[in-house]
KEKE-3310 file (N, C-alpha, C; in steps of 0.2 Angstrom, whole numbers, plus 5000, padded with zeros to 4 digits):
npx = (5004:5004:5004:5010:5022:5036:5047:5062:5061:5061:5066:5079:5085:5095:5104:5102:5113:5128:5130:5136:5135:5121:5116:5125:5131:5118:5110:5098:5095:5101:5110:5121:5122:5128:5139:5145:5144:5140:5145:5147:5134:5121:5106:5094:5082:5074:5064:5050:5043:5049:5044:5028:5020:5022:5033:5047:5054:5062:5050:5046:5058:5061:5052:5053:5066:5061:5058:5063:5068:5082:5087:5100:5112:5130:5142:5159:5175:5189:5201:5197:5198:5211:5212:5202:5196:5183:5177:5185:5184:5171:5172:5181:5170:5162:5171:5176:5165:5167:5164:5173:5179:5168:5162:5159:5164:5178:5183:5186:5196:5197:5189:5178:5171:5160:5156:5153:5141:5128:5115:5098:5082:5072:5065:5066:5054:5062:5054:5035:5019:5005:5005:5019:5029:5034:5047:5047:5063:5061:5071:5085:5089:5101:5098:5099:5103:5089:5081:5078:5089:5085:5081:5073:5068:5061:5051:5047:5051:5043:5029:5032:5034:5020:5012:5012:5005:4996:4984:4985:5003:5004:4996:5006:5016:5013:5012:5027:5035:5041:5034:5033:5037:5020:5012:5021:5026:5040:5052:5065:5078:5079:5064:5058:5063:5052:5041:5024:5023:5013:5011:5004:4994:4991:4986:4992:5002:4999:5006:5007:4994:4990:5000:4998:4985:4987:4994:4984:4975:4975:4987:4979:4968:4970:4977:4965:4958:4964:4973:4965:4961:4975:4977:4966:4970:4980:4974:4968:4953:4936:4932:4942:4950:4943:4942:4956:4958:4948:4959:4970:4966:4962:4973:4981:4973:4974:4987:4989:4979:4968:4947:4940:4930:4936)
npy = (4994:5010:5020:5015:5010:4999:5003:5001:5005:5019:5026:5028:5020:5021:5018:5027:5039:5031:5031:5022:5023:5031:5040:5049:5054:5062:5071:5083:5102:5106:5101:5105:5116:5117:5111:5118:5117:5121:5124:5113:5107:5100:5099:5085:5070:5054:5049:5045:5054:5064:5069:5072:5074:5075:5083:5087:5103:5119:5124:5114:5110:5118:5115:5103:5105:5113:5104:5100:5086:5075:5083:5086:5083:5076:5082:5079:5085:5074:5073:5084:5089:5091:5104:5110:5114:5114:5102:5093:5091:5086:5074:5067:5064:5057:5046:5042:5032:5023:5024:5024:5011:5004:4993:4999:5011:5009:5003:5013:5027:5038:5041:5047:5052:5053:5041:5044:5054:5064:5074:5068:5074:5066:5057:5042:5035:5019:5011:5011:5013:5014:5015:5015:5032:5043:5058:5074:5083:5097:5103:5099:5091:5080:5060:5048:5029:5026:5030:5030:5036:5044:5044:5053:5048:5050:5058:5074:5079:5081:5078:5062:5060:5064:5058:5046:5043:5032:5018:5008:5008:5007:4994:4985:4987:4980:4968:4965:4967:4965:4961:4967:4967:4973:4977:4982:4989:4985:4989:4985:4991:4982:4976:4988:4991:4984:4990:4994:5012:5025:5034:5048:5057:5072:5076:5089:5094:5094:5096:5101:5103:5092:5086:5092:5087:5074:5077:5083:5072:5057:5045:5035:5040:5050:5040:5035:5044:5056:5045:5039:5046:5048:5038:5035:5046:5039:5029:5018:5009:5014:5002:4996:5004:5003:4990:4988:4996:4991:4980:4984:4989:4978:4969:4979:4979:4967:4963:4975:4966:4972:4973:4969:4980:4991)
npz = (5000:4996:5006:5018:5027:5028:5046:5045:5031:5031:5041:5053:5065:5080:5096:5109:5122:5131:5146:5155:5167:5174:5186:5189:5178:5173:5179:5192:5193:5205:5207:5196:5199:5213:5210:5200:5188:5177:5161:5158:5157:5149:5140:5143:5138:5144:5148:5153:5161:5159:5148:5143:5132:5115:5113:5113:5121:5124:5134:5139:5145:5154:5164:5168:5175:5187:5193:5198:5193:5184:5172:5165:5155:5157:5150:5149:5143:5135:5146:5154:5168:5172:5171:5175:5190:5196:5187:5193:5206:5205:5197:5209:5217:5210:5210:5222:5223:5217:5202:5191:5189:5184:5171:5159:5159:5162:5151:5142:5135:5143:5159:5162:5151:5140:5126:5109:5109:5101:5094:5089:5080:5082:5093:5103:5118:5124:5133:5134:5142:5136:5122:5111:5105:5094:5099:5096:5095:5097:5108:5104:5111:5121:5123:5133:5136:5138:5129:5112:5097:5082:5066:5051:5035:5025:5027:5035:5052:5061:5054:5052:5067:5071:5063:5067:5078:5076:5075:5069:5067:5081:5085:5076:5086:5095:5092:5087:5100:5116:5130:5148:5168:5173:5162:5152:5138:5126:5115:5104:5094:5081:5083:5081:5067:5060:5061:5058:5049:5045:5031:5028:5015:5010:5023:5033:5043:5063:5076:5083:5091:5092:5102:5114:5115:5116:5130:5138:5139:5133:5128:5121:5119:5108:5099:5094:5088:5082:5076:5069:5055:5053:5046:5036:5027:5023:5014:5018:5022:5029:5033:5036:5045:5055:5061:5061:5072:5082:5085:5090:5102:5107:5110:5118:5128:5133:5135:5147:5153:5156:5156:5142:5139:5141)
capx = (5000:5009:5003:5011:5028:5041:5050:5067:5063:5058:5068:5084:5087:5101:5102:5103:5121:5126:5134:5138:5132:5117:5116:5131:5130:5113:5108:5097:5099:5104:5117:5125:5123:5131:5148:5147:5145:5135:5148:5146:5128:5116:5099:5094:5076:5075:5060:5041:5042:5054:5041:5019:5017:5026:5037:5051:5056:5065:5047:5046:5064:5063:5048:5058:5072:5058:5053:5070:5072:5087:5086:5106:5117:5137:5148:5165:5181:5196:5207:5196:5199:5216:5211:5195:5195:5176:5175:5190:5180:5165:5175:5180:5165:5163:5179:5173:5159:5171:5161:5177:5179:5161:5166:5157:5166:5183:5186:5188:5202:5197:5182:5172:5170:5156:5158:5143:5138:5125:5107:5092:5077:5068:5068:5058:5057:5061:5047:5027:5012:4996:5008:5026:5028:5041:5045:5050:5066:5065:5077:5092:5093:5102:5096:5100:5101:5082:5078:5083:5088:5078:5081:5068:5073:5056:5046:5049:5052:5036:5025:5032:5030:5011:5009:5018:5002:4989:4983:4990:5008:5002:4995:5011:5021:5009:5015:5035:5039:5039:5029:5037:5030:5015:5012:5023:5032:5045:5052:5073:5080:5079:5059:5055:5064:5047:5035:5020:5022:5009:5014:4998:4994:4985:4985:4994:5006:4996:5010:5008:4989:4991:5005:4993:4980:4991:4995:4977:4970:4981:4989:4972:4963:4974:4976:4959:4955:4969:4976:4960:4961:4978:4974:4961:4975:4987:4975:4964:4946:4931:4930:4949:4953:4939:4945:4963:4959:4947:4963:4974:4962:4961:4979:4982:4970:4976:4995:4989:4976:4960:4943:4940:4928:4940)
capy = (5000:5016:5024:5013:5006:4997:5008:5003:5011:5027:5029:5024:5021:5020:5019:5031:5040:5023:5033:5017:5028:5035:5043:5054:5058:5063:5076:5088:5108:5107:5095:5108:5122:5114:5108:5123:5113:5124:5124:5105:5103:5100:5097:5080:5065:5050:5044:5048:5060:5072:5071:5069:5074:5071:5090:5091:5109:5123:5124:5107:5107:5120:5115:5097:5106:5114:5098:5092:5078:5074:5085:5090:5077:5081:5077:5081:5083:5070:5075:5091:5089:5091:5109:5114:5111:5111:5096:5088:5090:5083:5067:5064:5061:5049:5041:5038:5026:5016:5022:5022:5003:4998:4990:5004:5018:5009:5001:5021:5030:5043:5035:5049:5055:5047:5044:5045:5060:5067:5070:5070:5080:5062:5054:5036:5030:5013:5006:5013:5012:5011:5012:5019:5035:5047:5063:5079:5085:5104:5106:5095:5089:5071:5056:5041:5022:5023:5029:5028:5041:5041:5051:5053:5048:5055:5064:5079:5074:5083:5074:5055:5060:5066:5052:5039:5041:5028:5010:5003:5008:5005:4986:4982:4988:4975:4961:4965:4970:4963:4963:4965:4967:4979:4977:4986:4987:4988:4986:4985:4992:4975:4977:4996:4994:4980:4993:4997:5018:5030:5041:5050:5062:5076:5078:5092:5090:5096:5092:5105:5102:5084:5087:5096:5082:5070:5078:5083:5068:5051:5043:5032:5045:5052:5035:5033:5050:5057:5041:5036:5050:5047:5031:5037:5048:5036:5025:5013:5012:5015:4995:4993:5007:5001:4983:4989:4999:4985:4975:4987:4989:4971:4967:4983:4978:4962:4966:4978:4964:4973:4970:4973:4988:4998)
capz = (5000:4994:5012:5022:5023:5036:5047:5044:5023:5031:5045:5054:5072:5083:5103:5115:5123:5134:5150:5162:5176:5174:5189:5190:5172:5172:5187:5193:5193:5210:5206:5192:5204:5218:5210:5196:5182:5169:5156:5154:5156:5141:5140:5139:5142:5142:5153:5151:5164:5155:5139:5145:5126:5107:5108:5117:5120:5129:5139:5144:5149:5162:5171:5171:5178:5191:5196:5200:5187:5182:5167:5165:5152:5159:5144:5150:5136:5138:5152:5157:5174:5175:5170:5177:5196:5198:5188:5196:5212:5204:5195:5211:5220:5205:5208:5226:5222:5211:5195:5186:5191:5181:5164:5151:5162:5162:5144:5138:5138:5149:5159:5163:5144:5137:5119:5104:5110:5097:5095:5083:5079:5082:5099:5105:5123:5125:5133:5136:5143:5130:5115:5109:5101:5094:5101:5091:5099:5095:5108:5103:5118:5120:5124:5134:5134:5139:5123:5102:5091:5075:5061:5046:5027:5020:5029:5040:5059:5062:5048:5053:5073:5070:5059:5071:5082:5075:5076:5065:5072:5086:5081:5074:5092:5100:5090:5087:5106:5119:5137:5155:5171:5176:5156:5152:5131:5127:5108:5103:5087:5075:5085:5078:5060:5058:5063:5049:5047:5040:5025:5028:5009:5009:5028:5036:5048:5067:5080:5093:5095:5094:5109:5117:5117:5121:5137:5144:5137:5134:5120:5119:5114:5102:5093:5091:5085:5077:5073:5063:5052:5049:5042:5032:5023:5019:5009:5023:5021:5035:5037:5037:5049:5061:5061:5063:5081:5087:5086:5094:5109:5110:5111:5122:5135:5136:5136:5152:5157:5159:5153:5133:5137:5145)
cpx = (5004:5007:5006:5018:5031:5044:5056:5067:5063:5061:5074:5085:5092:5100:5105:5111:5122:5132:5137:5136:5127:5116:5119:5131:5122:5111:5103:5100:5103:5110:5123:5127:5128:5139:5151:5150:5140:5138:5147:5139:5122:5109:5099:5086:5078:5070:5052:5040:5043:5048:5032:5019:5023:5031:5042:5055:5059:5059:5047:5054:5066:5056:5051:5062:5068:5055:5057:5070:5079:5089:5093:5110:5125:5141:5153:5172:5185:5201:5206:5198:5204:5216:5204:5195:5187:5173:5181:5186:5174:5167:5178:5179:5164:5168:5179:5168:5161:5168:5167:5179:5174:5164:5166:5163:5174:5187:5187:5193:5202:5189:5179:5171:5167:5157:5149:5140:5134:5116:5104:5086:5073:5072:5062:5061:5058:5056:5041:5022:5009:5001:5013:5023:5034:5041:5050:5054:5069:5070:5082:5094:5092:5099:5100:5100:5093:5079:5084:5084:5084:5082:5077:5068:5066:5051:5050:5050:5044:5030:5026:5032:5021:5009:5009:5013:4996:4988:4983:4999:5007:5000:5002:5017:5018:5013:5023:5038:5037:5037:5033:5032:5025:5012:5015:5028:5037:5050:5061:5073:5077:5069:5056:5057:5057:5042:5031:5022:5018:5012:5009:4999:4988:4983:4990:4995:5000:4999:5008:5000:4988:4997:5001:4988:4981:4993:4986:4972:4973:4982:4982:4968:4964:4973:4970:4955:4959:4972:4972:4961:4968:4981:4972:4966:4981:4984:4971:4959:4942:4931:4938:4954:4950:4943:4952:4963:4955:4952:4970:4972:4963:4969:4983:4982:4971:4982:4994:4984:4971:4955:4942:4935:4931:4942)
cpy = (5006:5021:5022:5009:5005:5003:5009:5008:5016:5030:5028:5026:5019:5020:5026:5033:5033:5030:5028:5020:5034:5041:5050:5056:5063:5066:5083:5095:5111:5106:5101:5114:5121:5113:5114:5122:5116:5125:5119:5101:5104:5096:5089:5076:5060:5045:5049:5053:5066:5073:5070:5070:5070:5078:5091:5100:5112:5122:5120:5109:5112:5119:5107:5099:5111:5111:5094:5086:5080:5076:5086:5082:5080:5078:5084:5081:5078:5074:5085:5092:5092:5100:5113:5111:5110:5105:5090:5086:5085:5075:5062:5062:5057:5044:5035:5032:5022:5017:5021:5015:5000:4998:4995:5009:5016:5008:5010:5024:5036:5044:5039:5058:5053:5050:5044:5049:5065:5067:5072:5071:5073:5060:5049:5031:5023:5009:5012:5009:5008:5010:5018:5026:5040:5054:5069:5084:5092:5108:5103:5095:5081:5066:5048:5035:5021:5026:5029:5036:5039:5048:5048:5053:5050:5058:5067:5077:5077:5080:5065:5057:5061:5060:5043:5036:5038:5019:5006:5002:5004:4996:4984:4982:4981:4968:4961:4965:4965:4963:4962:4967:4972:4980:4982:4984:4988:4985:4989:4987:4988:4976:4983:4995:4992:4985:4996:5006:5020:5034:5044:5057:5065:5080:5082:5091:5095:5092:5097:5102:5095:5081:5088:5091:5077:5071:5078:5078:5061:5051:5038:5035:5046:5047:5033:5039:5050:5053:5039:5038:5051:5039:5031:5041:5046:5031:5020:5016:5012:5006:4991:4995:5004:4994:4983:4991:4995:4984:4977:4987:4983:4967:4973:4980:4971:4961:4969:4972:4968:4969:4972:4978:4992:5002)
cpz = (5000:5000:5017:5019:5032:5039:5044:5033:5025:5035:5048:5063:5077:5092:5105:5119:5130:5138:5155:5167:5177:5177:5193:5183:5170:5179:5184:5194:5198:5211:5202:5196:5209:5216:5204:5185:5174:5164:5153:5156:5151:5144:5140:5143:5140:5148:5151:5155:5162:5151:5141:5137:5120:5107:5114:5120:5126:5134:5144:5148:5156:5166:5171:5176:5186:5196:5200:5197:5184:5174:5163:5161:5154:5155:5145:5146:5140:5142:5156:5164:5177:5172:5174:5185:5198:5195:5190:5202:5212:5202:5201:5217:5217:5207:5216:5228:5217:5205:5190:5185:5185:5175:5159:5154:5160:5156:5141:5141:5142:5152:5161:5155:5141:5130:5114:5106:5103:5098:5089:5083:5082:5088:5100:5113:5124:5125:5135:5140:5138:5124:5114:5107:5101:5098:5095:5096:5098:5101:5109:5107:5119:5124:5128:5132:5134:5134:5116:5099:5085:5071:5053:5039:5023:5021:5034:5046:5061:5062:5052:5063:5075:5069:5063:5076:5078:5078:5074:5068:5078:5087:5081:5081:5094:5098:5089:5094:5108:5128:5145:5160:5173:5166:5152:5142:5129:5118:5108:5096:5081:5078:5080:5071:5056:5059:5058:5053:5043:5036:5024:5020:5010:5017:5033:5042:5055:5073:5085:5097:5097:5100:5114:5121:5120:5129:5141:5143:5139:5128:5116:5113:5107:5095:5090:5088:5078:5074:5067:5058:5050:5044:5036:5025:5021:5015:5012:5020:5025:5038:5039:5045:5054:5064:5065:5073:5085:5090:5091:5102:5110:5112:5116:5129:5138:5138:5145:5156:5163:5154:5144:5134:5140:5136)
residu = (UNK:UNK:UNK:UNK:UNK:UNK:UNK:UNK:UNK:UNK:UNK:UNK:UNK:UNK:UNK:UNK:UNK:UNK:UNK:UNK:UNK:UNK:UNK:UNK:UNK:UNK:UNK:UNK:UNK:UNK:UNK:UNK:UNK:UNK:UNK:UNK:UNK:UNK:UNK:UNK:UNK:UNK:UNK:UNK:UNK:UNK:UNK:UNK:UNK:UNK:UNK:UNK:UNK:UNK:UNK:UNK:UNK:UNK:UNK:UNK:UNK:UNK:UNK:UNK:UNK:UNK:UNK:UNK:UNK:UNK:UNK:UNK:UNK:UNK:UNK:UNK:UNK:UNK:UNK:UNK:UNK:UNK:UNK:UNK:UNK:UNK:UNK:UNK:UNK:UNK:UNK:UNK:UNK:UNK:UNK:UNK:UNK:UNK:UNK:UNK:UNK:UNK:UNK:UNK:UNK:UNK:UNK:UNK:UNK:UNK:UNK:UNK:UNK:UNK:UNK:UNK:UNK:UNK:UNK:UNK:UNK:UNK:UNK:UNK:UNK:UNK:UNK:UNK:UNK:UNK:UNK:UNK:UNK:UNK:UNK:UNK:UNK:UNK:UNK:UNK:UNK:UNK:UNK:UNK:UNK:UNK:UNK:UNK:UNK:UNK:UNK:UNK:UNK:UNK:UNK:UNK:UNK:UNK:UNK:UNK:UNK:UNK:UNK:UNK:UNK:UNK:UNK:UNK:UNK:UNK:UNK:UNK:UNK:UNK:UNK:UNK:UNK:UNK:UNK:UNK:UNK:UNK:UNK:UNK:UNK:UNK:UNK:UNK:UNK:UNK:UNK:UNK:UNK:UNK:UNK:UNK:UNK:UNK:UNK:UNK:UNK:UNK:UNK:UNK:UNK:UNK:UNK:UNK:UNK:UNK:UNK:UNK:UNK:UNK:UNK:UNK:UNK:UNK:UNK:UNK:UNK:UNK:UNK:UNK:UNK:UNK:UNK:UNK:UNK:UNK:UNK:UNK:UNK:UNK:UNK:UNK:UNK:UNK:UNK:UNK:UNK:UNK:UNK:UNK:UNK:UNK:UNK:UNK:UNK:UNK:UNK:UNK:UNK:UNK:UNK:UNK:UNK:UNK:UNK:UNK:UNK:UNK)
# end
């Protein structure tokens, strides 16, 4: 169907910055404040908290940082240290708790310098709730192992995250992923390149309101709304689209283990 294609044609995904120590690379603004570390700290999500919608932005990112999440990625140069005393101080409190010791941290040749550092306008968190979905990173802020980079080979990042919400995608997560506990999904690279995508014609991209919705509403809703209709635009017909979002509901609700009329 010329509306619909696998993901791996349309899009490419990569993992997330792998830092072996989450928790010391990835800090609150308390945290940056405290040791003086504003020159080395960047935006970054990488948990459903950081993102309730599909648009990552400057706004979201300072009420993360008012929430005290660990909104702050510390990518430090090779051998800053021995230069900059406030993050020598900071390396080591790191050095203290053996993080240099754990495997990822010490196979590098200067082990508190995480490497791969990049990011892309497309961000996907690992695992969800009701059903995946992209987020649109207009502020190029990087990503961890808990989620994928993505980048977009024919639509706009916009366009294939608007479009990324239906249920048909959505359908296809169910069956390629796989389920852990509290029902929770959670789909791997070789998982997402399998994913049906909509190439929706004719239907103009509507990312902010559909961020929007998603927030004060669910991803549920969304699917079933705006997902329909971008069904509709890629080439589906009224008894195909229908069919489709039973099947979603129905392997959602069981995945979460409720009743089929939730």
């Amino acid at each position: 169907m010329p509306g619909i294609d696998r993901f791996k044609t349309v899009a490419e995904v990569d993992v997330g910055i792998v830092t072996g120590a989450n928790k010391f690379f990835l800090v609150d603004d308390e945290t940056v404040e405290q040791y003086g570390l504003q020159n080395w700290a960047h935006k970054m999500f990488g948990r459903s908290e950081h993102c309730p919608g599909i648009i990552y932005d400057e706004l979201q990112h300072l009420q993360n940082g008012e929430r005290g999440l660990p909104s702050n990625f510390l990518w430090f140069p090779d051998g800053s240290a021995n230069s900059h005393p406030e993050i020598a101080r900071y390396i080591k409190y790191g050095e203290s708790q053996d993080l240099h010791t754990r495997y990822k941290c010490r196979v590098r040749k200067c082990w508190y310098t995480v490497p791969s550092v990049y990011t892309t306008d497309i961000g996907m968190l690992k695992r969800c709730h009701d059903a995946p979905r992209l987020i649109f990173n207009e502020a190029k802020a990087y990503t961890t192992d808990t989620a994928y980079r993505i980048k977009s080979l024919k639509q706009s990042p916009e366009e294939m995250v608007s479009a990324f919400v239906n249920p048909l995608t959505a359908l296809s997560a169910e069956l390629e992923g796989r389920t852990y506990g509290g029902g929770v999904l959670e789909l791997v690279p070789s998982e997402i390149e399998k994913l049906l995508i909509a190439s929706p014609q004719g239907n103009p991209s509507i990312l902010n309101s559909l961020n929007e919705r998603i927030k004060k509403t669910s991803m549920r809703e969304a699917i079933l709304s705006h997902g329909c209709e971008v069904l509709k635009y890629s080439g589906l017909n009224s008894s195909q689209i229908e069919d489709v979002a039973s099947a979603w509901v129905f392997m959602r609700n069981r995945r979460q283990r409720v009743s089929q009329d939730s």
